[in-house]
LOVEX-487172 format. One line per 5 residues: number of its first residue (from 1); their letters; for each residue x, y, z of C-alpha. Coordinates in Angstrom, 1 decimal. Layout:
// LOVEX-487172
NUM> a> X/Y/Z ~ ... $
// end
This chain:
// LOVEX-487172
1> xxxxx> -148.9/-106.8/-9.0 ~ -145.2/-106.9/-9.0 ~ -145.1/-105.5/-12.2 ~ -147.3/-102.3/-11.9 ~ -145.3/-102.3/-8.6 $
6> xxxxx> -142.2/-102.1/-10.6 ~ -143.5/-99.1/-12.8 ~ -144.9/-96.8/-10.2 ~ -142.0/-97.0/-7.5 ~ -139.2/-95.8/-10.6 $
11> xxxxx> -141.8/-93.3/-11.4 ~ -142.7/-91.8/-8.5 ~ -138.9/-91.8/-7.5 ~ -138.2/-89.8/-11.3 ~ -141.5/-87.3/-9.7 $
16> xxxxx> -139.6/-86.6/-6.2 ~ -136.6/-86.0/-7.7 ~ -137.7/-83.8/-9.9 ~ -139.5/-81.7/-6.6 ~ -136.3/-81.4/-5.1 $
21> xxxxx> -134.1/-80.2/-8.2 ~ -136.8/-77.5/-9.2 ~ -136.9/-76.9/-5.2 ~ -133.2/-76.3/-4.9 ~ -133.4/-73.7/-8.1 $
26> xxxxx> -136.2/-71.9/-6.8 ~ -134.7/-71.4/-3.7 ~ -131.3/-71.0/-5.0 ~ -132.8/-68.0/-7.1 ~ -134.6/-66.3/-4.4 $
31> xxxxx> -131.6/-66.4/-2.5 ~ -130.1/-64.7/-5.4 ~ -132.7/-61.8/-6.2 ~ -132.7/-61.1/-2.3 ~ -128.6/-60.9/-1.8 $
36> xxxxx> -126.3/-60.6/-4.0 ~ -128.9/-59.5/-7.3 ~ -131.1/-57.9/-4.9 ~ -130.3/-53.9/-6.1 ~ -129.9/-54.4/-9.6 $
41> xxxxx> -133.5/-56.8/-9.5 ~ -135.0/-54.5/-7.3 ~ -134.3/-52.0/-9.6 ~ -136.0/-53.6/-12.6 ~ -138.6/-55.0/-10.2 $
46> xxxxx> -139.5/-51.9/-8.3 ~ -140.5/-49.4/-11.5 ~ -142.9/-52.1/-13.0 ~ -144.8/-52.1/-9.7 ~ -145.4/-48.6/-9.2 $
51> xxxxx> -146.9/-48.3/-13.0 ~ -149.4/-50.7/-12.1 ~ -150.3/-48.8/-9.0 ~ -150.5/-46.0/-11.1 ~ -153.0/-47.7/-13.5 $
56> xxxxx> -155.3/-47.9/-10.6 ~ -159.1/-47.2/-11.1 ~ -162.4/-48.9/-9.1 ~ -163.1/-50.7/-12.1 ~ -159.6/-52.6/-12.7 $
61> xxxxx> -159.3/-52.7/-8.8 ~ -163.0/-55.0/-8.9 ~ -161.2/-56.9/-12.1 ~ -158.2/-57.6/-10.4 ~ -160.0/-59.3/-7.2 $
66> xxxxx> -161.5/-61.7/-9.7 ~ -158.3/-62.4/-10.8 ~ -156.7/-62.9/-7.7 ~ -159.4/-65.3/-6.8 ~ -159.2/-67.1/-9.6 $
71> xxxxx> -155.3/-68.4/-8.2 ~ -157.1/-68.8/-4.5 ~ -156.0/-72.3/-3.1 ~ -159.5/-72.9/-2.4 ~ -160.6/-72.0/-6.2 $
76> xxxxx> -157.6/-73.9/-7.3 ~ -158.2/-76.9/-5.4 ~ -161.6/-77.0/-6.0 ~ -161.1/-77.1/-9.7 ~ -158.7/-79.3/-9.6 $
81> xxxxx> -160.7/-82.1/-7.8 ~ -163.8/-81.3/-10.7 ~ -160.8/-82.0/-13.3 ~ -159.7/-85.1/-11.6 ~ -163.1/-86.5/-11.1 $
86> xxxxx> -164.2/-85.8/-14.7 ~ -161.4/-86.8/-16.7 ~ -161.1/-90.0/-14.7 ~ -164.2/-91.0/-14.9 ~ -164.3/-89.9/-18.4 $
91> xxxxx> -161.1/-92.2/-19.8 ~ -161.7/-94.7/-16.6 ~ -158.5/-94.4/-15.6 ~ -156.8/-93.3/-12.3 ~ -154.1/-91.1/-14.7 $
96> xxxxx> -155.7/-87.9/-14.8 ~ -155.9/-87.7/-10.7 ~ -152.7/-88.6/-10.2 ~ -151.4/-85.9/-12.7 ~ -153.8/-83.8/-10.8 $
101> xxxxx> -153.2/-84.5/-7.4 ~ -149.4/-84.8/-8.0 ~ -148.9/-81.3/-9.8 ~ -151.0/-79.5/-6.8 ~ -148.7/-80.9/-4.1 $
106> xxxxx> -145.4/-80.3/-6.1 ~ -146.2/-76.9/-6.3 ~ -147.6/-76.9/-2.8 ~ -144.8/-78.3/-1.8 ~ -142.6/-75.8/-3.2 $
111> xxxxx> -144.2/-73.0/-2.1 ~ -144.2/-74.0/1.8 ~ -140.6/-74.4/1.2 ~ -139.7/-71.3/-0.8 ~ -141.6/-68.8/1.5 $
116> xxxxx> -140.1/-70.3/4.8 ~ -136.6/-70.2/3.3 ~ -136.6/-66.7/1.1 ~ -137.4/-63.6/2.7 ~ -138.7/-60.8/0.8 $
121> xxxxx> -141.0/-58.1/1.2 ~ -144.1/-57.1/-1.0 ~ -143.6/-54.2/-3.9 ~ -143.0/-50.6/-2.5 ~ -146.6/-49.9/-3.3 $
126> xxxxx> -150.2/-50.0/-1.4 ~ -151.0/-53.5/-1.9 ~ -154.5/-54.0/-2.3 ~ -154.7/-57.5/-1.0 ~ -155.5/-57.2/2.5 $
131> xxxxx> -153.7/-60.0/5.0 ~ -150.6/-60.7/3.1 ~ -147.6/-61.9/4.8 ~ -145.5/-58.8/4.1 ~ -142.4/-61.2/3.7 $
136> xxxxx> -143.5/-64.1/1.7 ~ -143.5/-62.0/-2.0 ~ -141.1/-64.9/-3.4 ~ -142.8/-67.0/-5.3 ~ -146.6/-66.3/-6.1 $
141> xxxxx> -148.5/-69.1/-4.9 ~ -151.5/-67.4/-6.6 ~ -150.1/-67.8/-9.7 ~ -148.5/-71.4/-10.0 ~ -152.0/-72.2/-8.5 $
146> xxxxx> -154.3/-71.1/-11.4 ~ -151.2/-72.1/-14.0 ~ -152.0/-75.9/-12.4 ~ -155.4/-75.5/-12.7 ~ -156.2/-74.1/-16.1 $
151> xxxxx> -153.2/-75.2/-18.1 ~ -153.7/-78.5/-16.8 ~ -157.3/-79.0/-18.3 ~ -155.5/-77.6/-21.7 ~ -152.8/-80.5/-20.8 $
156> xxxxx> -155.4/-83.0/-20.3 ~ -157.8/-81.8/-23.1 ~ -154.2/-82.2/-25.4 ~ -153.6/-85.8/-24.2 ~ -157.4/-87.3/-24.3 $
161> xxxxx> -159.5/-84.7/-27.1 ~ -156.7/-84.6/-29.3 ~ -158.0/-81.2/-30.6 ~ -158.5/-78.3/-28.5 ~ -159.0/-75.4/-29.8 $
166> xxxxx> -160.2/-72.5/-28.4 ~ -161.0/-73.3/-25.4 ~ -156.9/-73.6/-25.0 ~ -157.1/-70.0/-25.3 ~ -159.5/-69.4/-23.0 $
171> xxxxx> -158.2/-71.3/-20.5 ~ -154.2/-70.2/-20.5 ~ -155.8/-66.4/-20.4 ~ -157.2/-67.6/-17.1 ~ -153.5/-67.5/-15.5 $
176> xxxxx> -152.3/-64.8/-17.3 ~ -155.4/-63.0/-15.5 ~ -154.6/-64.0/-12.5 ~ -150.8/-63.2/-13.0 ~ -151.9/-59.7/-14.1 $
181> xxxxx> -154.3/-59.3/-11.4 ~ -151.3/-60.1/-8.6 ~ -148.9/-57.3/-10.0 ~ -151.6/-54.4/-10.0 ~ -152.5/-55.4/-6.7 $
186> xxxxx> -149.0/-54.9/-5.6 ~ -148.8/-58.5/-4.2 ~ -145.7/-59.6/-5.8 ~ -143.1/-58.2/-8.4 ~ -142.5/-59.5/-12.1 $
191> xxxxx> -139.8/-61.6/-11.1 ~ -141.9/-63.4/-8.3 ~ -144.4/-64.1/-11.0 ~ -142.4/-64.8/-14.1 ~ -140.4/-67.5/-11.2 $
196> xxxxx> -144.0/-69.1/-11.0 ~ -144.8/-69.7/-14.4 ~ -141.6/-71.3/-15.3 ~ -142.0/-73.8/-12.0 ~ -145.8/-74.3/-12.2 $
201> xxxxx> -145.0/-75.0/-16.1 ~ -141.8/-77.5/-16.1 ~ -144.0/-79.4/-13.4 ~ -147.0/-79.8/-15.7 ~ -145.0/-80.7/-18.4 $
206> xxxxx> -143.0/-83.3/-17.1 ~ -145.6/-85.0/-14.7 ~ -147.8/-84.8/-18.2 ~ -144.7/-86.9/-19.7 ~ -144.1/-89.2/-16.8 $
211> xxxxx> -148.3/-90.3/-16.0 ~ -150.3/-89.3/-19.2 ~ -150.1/-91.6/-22.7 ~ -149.2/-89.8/-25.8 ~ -152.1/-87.9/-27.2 $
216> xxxxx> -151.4/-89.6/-30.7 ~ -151.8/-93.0/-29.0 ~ -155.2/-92.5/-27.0 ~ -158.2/-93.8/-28.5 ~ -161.2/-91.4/-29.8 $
// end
């Protein structure tokens, strides 16, 4: 007991700490795009938005909502908890819900403490997302939500079915949908995005490092 004691405390500590530092960046870099970056971003930002609105038809408009709810947080959450169940049960080990249930609440973690902190409004374009808070554009919770939930069955698939294949493929298209999707819908700009994928990433990554065993060392 003392000794699995021992393991998870150091762990869980090397998890938190990495919360706050990628907290403190994201934050630090809103603060940046929204002040003292905020004409030359806005500038780079702003053009990209109004050629997706541009792009608009019925048919990519009934696309796009399947994209967006894709990276809902109940459609995230719920495929999460399938994932968590399955590959647990599957390996009979606690592991893949803990990697699980820890990426979900770093990133919605983050994103309670981003939003609240960095104000900035939606694209200069008709968003087609009804309800959105008009200030909470930084970062897209959308987004880092289906990046955890897809790319995290690739990350598990990697660890316990050594190959994957194309269902890989399939799966990381599912976020870039969803990423898509958000940016024609005029709910964020490209930097909001792009600031989600490098977040939602570095978490599955290293939690993937710090709970899962090596794929080369799990038994098929």
């Amino acid at each position: 007991m003392t000794n699995a004691r021992d393991e998870v405390l150091p762990t869980l500590g090397r998890i938190l700490g990495l919360w706050v530092v990628v907290t403190a960046l994201v934050v630090g870099l809103g603060w940046l795009i929204t002040h003292p970056l905020a004409s030359g971003v806005d500038g780079f930002d702003n053009p990209i938005s109004r050629w997706f609105a541009d792009q608009r038809t019925g048919s990519l408009s009934s696309l796009a909502d399947v994209g967006t709810l894709l990276g809902e947080t109940i459609t995230g959450l719920s495929v999460a908890a399938v994932t968590a169940l399955v590959f647990s049960l599957w390996q009979r080990s606690i592991r893949p819900a803990l990697f699980v249930a820890l990426a979900e609440a770093c990133i919605g973690g983050l994103y309670f403490v981003a939003t609240h902190l960095i104000s900035r409004d939606r694209p200069p374009v008709k968003i087609l997302d009804a309800g959105l808070v008009p200030d909470h554009s930084f970062p897209s919770g959308h987004v880092a939500t289906a990046i955890v939930a897809y790319a995290g069955i690739v990350v598990l698939l990697r660890t316990y079915a050594a190959a994957v294949g194309r269902w890989a493929v399939v799966l990381l298209l599912l976020p870039a949908f969803t990423l898509l999707s958000r940016l024609y819908q005029g709910a964020h700009h490209v930097t909001d995005v792009a600031t989600s994928v490098c977040y939602a990433s570095v978490f599955l990554l290293v939690l993937a490092r710090l709970l899962l065993p090596r794929p080369d060392s799990v038994a098929t």
